[in-house]
OpenMM code with the backbone's topology and positions (N, CA, C; nanometers):
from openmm import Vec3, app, unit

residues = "UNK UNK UNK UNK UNK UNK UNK UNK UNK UNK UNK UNK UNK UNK UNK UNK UNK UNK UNK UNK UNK UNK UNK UNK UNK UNK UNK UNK UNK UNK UNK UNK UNK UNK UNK UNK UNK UNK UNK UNK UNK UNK UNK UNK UNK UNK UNK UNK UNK UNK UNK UNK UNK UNK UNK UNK UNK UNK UNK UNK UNK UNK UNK UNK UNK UNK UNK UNK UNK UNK UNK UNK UNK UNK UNK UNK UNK UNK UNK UNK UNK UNK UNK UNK UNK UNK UNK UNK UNK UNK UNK UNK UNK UNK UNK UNK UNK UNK UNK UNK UNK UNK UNK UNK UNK UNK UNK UNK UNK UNK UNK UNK UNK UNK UNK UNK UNK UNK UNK UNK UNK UNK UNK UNK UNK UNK UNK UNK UNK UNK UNK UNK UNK UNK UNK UNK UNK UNK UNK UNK UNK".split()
positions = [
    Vec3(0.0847, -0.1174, 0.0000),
    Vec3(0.0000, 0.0000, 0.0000),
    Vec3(0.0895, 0.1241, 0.0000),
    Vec3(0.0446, 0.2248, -0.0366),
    Vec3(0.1461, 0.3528, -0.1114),
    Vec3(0.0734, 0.4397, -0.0290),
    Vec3(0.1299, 0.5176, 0.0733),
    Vec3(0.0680, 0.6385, 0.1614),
    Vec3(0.1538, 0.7469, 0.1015),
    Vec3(0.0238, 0.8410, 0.0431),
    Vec3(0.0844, 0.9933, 0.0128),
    Vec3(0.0741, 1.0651, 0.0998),
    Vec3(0.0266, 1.0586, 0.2377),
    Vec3(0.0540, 1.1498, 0.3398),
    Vec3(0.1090, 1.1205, 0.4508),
    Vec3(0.2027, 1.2066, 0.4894),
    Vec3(0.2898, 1.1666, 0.6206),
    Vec3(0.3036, 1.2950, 0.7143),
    Vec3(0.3198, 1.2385, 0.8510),
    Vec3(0.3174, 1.3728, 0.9463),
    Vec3(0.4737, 1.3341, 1.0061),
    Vec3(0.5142, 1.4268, 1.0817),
    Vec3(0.5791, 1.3644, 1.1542),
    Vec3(0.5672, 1.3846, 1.3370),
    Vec3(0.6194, 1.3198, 1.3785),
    Vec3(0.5610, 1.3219, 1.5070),
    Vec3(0.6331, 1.3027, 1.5994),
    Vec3(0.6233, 1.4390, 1.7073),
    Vec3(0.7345, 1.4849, 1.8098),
    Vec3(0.7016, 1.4034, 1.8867),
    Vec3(0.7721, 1.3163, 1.9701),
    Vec3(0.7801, 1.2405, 2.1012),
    Vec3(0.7999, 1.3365, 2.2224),
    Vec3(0.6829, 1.3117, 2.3334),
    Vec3(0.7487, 1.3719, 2.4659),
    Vec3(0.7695, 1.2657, 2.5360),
    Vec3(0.8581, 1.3034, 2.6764),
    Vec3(0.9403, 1.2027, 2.7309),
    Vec3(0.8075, 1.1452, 2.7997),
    Vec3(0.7028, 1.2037, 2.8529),
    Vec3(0.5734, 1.1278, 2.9400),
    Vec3(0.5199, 1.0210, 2.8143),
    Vec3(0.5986, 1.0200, 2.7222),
    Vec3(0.5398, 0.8644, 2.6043),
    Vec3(0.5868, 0.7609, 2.6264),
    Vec3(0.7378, 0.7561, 2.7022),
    Vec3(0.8119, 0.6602, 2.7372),
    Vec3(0.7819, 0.6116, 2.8348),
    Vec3(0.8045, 0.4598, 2.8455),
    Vec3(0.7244, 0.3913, 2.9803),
    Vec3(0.8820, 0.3662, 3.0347),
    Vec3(0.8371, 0.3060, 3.1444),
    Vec3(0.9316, 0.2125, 3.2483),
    Vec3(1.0695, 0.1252, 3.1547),
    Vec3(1.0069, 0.0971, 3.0455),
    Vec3(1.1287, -0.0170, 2.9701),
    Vec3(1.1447, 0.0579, 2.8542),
    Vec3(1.1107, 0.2091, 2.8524),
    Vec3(1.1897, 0.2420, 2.7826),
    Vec3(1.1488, 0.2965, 2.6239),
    Vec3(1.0667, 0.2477, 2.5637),
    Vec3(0.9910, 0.2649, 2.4655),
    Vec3(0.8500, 0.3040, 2.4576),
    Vec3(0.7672, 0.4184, 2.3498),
    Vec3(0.6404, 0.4119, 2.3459),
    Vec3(0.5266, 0.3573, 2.4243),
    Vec3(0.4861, 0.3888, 2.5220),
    Vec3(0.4053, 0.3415, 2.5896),
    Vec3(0.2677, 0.2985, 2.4767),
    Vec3(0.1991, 0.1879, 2.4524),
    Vec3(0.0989, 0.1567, 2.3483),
    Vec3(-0.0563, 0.2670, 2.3721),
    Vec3(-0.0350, 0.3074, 2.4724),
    Vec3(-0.1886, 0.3977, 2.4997),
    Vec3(-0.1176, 0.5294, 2.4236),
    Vec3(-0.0289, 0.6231, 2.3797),
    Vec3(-0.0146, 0.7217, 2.3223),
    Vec3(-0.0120, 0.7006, 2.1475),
    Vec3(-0.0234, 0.5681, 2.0871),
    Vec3(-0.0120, 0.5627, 1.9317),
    Vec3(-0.1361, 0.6178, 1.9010),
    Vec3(-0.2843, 0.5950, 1.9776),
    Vec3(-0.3864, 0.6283, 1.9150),
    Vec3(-0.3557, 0.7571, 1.8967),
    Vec3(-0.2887, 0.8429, 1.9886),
    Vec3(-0.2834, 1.0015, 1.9777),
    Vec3(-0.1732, 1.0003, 1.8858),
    Vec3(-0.0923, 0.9707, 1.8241),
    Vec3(-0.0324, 0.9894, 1.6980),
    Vec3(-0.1206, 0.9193, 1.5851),
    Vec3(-0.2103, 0.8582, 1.6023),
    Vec3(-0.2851, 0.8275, 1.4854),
    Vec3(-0.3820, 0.9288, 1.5031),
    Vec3(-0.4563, 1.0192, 1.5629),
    Vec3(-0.5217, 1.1479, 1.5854),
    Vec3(-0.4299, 1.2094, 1.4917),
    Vec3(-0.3528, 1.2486, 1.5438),
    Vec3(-0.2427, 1.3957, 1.4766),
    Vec3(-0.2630, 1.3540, 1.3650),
    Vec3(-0.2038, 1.2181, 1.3031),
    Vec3(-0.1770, 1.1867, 1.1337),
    Vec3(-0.3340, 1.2346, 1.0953),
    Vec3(-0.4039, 1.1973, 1.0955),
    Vec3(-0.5823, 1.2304, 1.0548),
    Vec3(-0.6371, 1.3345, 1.0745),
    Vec3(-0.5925, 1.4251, 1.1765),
    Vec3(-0.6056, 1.5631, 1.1856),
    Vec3(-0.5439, 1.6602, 1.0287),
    Vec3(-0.4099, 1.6100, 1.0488),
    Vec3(-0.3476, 1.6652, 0.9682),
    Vec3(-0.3567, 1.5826, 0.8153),
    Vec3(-0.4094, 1.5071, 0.7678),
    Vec3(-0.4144, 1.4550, 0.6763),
    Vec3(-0.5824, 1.5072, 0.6455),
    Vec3(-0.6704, 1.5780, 0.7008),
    Vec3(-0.7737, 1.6233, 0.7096),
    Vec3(-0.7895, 1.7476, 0.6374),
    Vec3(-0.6802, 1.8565, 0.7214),
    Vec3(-0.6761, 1.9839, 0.6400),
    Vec3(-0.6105, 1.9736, 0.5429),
    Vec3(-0.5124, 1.8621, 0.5350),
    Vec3(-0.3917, 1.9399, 0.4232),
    Vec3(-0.4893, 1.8870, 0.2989),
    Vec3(-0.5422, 1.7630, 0.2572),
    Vec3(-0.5983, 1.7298, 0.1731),
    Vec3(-0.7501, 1.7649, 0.1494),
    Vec3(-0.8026, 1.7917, 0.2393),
    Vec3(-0.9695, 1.9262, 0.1885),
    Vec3(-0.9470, 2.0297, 0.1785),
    Vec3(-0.8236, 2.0795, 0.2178),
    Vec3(-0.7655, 2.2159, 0.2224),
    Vec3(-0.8958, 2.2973, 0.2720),
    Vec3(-0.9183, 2.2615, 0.3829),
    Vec3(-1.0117, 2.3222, 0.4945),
    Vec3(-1.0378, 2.2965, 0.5774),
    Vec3(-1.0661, 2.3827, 0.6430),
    Vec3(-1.0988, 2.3265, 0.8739),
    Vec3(-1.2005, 2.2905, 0.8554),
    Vec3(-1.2090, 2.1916, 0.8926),
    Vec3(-1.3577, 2.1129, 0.9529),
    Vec3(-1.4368, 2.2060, 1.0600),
    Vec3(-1.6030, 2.2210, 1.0211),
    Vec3(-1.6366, 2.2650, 1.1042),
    Vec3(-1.7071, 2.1938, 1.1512),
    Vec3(-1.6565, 2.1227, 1.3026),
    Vec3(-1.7014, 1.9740, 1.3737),
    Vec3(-1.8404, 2.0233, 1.3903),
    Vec3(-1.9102, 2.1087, 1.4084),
    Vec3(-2.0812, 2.1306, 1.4409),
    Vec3(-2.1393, 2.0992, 1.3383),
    Vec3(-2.1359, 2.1310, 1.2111),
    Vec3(-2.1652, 2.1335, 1.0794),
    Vec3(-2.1848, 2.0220, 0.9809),
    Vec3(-2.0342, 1.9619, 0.9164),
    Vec3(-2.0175, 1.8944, 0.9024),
    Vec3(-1.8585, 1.8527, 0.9311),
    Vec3(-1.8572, 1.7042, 0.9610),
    Vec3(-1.7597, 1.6359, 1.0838),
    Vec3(-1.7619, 1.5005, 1.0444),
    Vec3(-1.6445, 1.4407, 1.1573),
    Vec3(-1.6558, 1.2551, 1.1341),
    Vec3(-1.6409, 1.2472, 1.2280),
    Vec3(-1.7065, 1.1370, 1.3108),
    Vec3(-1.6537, 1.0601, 1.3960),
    Vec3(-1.6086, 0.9080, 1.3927),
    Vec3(-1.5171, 0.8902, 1.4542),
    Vec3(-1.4682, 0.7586, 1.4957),
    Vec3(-1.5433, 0.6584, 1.5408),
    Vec3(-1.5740, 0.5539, 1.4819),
    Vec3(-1.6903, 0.4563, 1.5524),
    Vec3(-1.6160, 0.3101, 1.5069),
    Vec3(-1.5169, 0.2820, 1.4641),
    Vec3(-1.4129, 0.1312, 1.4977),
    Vec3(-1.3174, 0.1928, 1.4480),
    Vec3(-1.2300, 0.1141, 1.5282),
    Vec3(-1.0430, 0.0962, 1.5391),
    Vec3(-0.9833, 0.0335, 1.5842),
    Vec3(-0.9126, -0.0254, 1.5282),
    Vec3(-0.8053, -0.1435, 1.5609),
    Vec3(-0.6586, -0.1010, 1.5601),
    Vec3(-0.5530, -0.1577, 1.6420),
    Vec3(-0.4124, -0.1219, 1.6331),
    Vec3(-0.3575, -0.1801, 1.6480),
    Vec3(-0.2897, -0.2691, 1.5639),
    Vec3(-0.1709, -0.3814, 1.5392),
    Vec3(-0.0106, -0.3130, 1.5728),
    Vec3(0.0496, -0.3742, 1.6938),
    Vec3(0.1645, -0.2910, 1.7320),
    Vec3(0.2395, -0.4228, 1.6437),
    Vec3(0.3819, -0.4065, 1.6079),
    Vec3(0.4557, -0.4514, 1.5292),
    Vec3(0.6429, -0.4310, 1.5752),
    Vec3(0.6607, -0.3160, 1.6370),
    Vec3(0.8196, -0.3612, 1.6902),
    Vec3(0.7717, -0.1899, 1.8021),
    Vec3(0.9196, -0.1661, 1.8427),
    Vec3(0.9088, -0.0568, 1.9347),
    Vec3(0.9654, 0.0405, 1.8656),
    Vec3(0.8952, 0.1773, 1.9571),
    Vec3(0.9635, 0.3222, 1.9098),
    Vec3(1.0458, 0.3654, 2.0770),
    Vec3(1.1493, 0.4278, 2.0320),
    Vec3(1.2355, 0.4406, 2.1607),
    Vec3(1.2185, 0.5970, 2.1461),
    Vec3(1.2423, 0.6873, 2.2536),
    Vec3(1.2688, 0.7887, 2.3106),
    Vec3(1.3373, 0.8677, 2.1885),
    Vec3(1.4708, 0.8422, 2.1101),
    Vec3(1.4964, 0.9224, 2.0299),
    Vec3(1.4925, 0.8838, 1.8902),
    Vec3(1.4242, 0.7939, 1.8443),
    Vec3(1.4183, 0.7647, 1.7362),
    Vec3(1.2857, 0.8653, 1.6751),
    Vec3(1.3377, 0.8942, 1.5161),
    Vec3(1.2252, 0.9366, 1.4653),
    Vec3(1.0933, 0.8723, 1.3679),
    Vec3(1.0088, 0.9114, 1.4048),
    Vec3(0.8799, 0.8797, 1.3555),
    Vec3(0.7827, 0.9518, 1.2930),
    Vec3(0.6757, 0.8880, 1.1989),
    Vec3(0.5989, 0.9819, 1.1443),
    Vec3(0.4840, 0.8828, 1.1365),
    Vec3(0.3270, 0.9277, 1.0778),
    Vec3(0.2675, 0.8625, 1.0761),
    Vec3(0.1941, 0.8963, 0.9245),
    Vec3(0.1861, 0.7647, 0.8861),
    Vec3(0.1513, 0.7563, 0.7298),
    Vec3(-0.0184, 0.7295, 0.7336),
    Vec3(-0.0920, 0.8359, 0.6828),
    Vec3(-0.2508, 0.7998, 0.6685),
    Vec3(-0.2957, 0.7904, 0.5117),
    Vec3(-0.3792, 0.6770, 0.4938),
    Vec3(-0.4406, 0.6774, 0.3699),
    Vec3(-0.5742, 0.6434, 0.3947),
    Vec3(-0.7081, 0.6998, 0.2866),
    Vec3(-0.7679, 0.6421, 0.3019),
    Vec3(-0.8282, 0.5466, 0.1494),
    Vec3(-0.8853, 0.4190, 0.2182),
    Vec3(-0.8515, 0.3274, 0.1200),
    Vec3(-0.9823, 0.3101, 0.0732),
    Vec3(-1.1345, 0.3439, 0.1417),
    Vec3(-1.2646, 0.2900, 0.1125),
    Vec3(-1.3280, 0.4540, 0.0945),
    Vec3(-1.4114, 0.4704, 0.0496),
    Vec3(-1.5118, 0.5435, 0.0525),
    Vec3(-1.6664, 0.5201, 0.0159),
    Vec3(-1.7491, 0.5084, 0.1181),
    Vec3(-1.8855, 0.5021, 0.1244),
    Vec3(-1.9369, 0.5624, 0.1127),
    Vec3(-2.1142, 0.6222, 0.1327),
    Vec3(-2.1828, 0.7394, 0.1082),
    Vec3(-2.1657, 0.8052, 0.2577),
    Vec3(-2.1882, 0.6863, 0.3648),
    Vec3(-2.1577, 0.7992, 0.4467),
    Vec3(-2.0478, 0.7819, 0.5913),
    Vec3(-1.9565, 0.6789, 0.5258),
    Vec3(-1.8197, 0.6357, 0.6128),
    Vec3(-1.7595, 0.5950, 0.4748),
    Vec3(-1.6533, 0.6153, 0.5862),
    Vec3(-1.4984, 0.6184, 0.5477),
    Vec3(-1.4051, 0.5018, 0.6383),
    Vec3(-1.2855, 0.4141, 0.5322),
    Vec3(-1.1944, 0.3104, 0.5906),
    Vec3(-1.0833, 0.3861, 0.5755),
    Vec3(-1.0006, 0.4421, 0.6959),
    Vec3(-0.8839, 0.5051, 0.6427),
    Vec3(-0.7176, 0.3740, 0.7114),
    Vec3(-0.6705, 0.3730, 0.6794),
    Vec3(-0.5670, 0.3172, 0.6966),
    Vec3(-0.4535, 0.3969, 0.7471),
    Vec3(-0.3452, 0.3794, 0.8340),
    Vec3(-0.2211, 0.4124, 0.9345),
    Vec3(-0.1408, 0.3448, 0.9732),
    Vec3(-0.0298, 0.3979, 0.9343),
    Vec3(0.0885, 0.3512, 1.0279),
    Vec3(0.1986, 0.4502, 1.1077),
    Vec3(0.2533, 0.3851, 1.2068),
    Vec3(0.3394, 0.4549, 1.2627),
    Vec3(0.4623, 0.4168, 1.1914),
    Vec3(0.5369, 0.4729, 1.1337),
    Vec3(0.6287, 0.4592, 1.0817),
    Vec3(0.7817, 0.4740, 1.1507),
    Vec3(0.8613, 0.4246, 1.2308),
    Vec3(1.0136, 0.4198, 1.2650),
    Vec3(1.0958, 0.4400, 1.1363),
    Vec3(1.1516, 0.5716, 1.1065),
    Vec3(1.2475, 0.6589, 1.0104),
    Vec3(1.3682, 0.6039, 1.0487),
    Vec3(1.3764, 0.6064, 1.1602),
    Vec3(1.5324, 0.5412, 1.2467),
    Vec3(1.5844, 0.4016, 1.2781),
    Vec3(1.4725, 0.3229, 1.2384),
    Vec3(1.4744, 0.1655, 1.2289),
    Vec3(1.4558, 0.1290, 1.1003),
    Vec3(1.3517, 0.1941, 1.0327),
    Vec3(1.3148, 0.1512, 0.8767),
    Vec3(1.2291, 0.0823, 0.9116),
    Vec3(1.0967, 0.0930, 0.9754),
    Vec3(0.9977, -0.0050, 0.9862),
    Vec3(0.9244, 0.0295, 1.0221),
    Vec3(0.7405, -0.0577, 1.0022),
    Vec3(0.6558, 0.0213, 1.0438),
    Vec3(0.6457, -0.0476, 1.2181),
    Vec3(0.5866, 0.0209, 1.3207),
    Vec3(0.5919, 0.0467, 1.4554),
    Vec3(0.4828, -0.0149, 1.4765),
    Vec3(0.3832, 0.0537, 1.4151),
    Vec3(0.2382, 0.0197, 1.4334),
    Vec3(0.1283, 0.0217, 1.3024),
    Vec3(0.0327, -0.0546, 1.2777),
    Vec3(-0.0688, -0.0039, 1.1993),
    Vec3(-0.2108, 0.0078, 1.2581),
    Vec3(-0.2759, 0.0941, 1.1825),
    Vec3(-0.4321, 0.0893, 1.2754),
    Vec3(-0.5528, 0.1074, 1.1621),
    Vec3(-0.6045, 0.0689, 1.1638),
    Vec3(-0.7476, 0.0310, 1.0682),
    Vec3(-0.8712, 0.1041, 1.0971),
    Vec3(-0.9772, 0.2268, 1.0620),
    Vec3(-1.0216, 0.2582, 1.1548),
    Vec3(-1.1677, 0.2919, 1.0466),
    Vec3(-1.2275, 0.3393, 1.1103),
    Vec3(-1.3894, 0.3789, 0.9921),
    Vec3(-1.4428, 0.4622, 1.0600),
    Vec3(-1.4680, 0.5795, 0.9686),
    Vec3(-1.5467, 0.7339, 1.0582),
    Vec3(-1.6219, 0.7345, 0.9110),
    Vec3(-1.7460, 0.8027, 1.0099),
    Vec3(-1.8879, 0.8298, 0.9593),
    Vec3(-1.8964, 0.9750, 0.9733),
    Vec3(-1.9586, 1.0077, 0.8788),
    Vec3(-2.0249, 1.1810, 0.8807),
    Vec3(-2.0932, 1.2090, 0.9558),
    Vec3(-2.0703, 1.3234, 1.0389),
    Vec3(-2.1481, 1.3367, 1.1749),
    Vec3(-2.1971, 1.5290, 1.1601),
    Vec3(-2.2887, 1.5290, 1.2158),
    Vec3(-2.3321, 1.6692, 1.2544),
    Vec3(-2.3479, 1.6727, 1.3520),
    Vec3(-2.3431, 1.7449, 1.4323),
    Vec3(-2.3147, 1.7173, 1.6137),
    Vec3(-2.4866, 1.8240, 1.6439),
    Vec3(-2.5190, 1.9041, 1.6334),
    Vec3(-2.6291, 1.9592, 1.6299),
    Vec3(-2.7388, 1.8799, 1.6110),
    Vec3(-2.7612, 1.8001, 1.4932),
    Vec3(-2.8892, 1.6987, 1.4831),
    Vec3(-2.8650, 1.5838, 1.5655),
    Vec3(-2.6884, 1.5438, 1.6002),
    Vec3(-2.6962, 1.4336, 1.6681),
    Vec3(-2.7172, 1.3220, 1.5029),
    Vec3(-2.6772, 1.3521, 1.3960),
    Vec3(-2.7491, 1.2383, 1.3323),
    Vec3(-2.6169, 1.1759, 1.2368),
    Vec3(-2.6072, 1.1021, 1.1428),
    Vec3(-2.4955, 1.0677, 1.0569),
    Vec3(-2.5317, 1.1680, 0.9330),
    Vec3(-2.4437, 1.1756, 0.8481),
    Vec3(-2.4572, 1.2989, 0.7241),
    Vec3(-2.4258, 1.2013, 0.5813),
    Vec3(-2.3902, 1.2393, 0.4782),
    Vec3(-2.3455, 1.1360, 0.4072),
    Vec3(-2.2109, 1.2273, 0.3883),
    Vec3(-2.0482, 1.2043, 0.3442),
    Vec3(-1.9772, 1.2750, 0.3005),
    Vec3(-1.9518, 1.3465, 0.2263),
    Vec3(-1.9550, 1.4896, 0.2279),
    Vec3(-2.0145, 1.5649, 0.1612),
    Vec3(-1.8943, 1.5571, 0.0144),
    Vec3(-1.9770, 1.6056, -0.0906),
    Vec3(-1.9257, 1.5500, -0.1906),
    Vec3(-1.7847, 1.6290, -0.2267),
    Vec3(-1.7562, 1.7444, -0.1668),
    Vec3(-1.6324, 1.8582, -0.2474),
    Vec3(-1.5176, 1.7109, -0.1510),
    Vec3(-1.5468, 1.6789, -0.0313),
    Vec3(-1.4450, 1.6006, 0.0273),
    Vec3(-1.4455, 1.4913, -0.0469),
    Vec3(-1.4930, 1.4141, -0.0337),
    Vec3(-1.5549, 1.3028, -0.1456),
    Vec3(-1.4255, 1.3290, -0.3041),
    Vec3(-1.4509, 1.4560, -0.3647),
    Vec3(-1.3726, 1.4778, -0.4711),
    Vec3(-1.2203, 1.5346, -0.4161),
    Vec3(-1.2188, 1.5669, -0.3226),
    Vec3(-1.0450, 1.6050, -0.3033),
    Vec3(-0.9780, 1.5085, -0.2377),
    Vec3(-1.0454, 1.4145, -0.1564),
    Vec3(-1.0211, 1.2571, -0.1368),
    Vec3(-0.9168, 1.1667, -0.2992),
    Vec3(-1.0540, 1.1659, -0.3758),
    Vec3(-1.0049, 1.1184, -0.4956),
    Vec3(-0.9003, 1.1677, -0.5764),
    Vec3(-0.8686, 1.2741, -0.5506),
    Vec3(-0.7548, 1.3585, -0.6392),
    Vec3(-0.6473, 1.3319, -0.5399),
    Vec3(-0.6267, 1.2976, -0.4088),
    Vec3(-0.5492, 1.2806, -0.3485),
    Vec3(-0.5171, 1.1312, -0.3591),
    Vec3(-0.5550, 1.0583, -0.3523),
    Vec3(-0.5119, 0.9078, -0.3674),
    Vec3(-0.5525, 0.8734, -0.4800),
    Vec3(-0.4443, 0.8737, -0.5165),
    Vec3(-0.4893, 0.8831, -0.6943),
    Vec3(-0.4454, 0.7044, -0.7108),
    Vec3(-0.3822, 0.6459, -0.6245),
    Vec3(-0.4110, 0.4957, -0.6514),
    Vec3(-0.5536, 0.4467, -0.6737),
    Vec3(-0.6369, 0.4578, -0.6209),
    Vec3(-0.7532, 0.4441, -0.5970),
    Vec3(-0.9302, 0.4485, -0.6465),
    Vec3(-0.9695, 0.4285, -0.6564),
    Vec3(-1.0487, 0.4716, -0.7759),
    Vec3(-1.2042, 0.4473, -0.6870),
    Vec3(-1.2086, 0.5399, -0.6167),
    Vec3(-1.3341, 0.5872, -0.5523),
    Vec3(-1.4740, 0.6314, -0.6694),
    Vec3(-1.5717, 0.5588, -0.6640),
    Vec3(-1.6853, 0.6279, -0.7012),
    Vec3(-1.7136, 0.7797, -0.6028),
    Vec3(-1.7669, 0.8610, -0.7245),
    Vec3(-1.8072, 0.9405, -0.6617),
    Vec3(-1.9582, 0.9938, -0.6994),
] * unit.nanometer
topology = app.Topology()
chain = topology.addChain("A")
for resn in residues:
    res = topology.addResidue(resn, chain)
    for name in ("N", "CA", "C"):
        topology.addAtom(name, app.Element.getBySymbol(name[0]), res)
């Protein structure tokens, strides 16, 4: 799989556990950041979470080797499915300093409006800058 977007991602020392490496409860928050930022840069716009939004409703996280204190890392987001009104995006934590991936995580967000409380379908300008961005891919739209 071919990820065109990558963040990179500052480690603080409260990430490191007792033995030394990544504590596993802080990857979800580097898989946040990657999706945050893989959010604006590719709609090339702020979400307005009241309006229209996603939320998170499954995720999975396959850990795979360790990240240490000074090694660098980034996190690679793609998304691989598009539905009318969820989304399958795909992640990894990537080790720059090992050459390997750290972690991967599997996850599916739905269109949300927080005001009705209801699901939305994805609105279509995202829908089309999605597709121009993963141009592997070949999303109906």
């Amino acid at each position: 799989m071919k990820f065109f977007h990558n963040h990179p991602i500052q480690k603080r020392f409260s990430d490191i556990d007792m033995l030394g490496h990544a504590t596993n409860s802080v990857y979800q928050q580097y898989f946040d950041l990657g999706r945050m930022h893989y959010f604006t840069d590719v709609l090339k716009e702020k979400m307005d979470w009241q309006e229209e939004g996603l939320i998170l409703v499954s995720v999975s996280i396959n850990f795979m080797a360790q990240v240490r204190l000074y090694e660098e890392i980034e996190v690679r987001t793609k998304i691989v499915n598009l539905g009318n009104k969820s989304l399958e995006m795909h992640q990894q934590v990537y080790n720059l300093t090992a050459q390997c991936v750290a972690a991967e995580s599997k996850s599916i967000m739905v269109g949300y409006q927080v005001i009705q409380e209801t699901s939305i379908p994805i609105p279509q300008r995202w829908r089309e800058s999605i597709a121009k961005f993963e141009t592997d891919i070949d999303f109906e739209l």
